[in-house]
N, C-alpha and C positions, 0 to 999 in steps of 0.2 A: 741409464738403464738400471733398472731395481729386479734382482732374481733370486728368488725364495728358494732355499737349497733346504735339501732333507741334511740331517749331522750326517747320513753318509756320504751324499758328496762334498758337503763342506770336507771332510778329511780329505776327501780325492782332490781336492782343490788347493788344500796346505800341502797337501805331500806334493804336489804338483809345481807348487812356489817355492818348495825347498829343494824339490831336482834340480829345476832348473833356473829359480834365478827372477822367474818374470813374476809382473804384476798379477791379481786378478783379470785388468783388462786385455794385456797380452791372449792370456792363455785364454779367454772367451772368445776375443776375436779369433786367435790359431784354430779354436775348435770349430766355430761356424765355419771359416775355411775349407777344414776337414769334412766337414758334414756335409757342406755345399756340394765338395768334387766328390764325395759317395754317390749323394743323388746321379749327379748328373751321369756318373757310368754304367748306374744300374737300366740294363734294358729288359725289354719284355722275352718272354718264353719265345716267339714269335723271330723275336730277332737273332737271338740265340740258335734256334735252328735252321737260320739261314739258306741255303740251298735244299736242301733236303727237303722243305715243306714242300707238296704236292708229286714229290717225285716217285712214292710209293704206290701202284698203279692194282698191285697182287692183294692180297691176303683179305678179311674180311672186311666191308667197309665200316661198320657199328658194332662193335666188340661186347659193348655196355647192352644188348637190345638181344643177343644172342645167347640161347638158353643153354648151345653144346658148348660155346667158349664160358659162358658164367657157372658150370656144374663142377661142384666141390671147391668153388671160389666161398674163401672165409673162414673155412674149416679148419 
């Protein structure tokens, strides 16, 4: 594998090898790792508000569409 570093991460990458010790390809590989299990916990809006979605039955249904909730919005 061939990867074009700006000189700022080249420095992040020597200071990275003189912390701790590893190769370039150590510390590529540790970071895909890292980057892999980010993705995979990030979840959607949706999932995050888990029970709660639909359970608000009260208050106005289009917030965005209504002219006495959107007065003095932005001001």
């Amino acid at each position: 594998m061939h990867a074009r570093l700006a000189p700022e991460d080249e420095a992040v990458l020597d200071e990275l090898k003189a912390l701790t010790g590893r190769s370039d390809s150590e510390i590529v590989r540790r970071g895909l790792r890292l980057v892999a299990e980010e993705e995979k916990r990030r979840r959607s809006a949706l999932t995050l508000a888990g029970k709660s979605v639909g359970r608000f039955t009260a208050g106005p249904r289009d917030l965005s569409t209504s002219k006495a909730h959107l007065e003095g919005f932005g001001e």
